[in-house]
N, C-alpha and C positions, 0 to 999 in steps of 0.2 A: 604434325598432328597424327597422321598416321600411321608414323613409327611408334610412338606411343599408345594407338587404341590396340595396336597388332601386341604390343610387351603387357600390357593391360592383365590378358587370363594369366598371363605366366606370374605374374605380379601377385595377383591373388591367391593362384594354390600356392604360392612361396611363402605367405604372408597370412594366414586364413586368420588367422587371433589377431591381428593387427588391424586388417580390413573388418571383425565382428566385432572389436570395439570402436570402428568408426563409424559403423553403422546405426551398433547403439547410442554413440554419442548424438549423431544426426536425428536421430528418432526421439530421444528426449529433448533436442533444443526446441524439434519441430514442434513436439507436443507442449513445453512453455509457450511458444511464442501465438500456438492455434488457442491456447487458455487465455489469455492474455488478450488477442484478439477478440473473443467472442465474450469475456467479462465485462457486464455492464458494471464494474467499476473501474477507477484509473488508478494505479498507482505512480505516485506521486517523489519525485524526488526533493531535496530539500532545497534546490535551487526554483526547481517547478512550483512548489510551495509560495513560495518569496513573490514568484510573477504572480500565482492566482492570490496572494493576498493584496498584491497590488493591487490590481485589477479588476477583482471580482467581492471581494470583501464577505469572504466565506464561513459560515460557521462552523468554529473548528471545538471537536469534542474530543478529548481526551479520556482514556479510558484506562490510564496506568492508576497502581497502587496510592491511595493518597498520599503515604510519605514520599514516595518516588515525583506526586507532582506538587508537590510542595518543594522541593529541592528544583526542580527543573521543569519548564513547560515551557513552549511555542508562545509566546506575548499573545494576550487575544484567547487564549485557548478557557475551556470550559470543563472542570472537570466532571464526570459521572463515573459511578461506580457502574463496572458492568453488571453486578445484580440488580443493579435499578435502573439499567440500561431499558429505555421501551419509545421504538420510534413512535408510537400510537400517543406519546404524550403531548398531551396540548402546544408545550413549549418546543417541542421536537415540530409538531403537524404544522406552525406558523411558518417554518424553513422548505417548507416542503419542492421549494421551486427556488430556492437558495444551492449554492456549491456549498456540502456539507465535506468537511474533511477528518475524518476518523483516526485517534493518533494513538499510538501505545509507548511502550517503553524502551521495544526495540525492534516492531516491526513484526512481531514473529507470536504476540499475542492477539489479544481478540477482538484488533481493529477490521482483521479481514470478515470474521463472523459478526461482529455490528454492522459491517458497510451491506452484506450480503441483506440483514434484517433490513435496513434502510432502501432499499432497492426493490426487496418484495410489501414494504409497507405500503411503496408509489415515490420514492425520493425518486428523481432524475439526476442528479450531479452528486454521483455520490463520490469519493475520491480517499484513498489511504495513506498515509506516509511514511514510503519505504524507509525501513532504518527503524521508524519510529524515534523518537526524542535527543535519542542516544546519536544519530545520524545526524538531527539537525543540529544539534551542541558539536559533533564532529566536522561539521561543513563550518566551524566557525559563526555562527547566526547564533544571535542574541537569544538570552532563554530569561526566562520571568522566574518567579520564585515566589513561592508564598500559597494564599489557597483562596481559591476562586470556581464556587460551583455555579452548576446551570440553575437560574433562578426557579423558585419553588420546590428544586429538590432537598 
């Protein structure tokens, strides 16, 4: 081990771009993983999903394109438009101490900015599904089809 911390400096002035991108690498994983820790929401994978619908029997909203959840959605799932997306609504405030779980179409739209609204409304369980749709149809897990909104919308 000490043959090693001794080759160490010589290592790095050899190597300085090699060593600056492994720095920066460290520093961004550090910085996901301290975001991640300190978000009061979960993201969810599509296997994690599976256990909390077992389990916990969560209200899941979906927040992709209608034609998009007409073709494919999570069994169970709810859809809203994100324009008339509003956690302050009656039928949202009943959940309010429910595992709500926020779904898009691939992870990467504006389930994470609904779950964030849900969270400064007063949700507690708030939770997203990475991938979004497209991930759980890829984990193989059964998808519904057809159209199904959140009542009263």
């Amino acid at each position: 081990m000490t043959e090693f911390l001794h080759k160490l400096p010589e290592f790095i002035g050899n190597h300085l771009a090699l060593v600056a991108l492994f720095v920066v690498l460290l520093v961004a994983l550090l910085a996901l993983q301290l975001k991640a820790l300190f978000s009061a929401t979960l993201e969810l994978t599509p296997g994690g999903l599976t256990d909390l619908i077992n389990h916990d029997n969560p209200l899941l909203i979906d927040l992709s394109a209608i034609v998009d959840f007409e073709k494919m959605h999570v069994p169970g799932a709810r859809h809203v438009a994100m324009s008339q997306f509003d956690p302050e609504s009656k039928d949202l405030v009943k959940a309010r101490e429910l595992p709500v779980v926020v779904i898009d179409r691939d992870g990467r739209g504006n389930a994470a900015k609904a779950a964030q609204r849900l969270v400064k409304a007063g949700f507690t369980k708030v939770h997203t599904l990475a991938g979004g749709t497209l991930a759980w149809r890829a984990a193989q897990l059964p998808v519904a089809k057809g159209s199904k909104s959140v009542p009263g919308k």
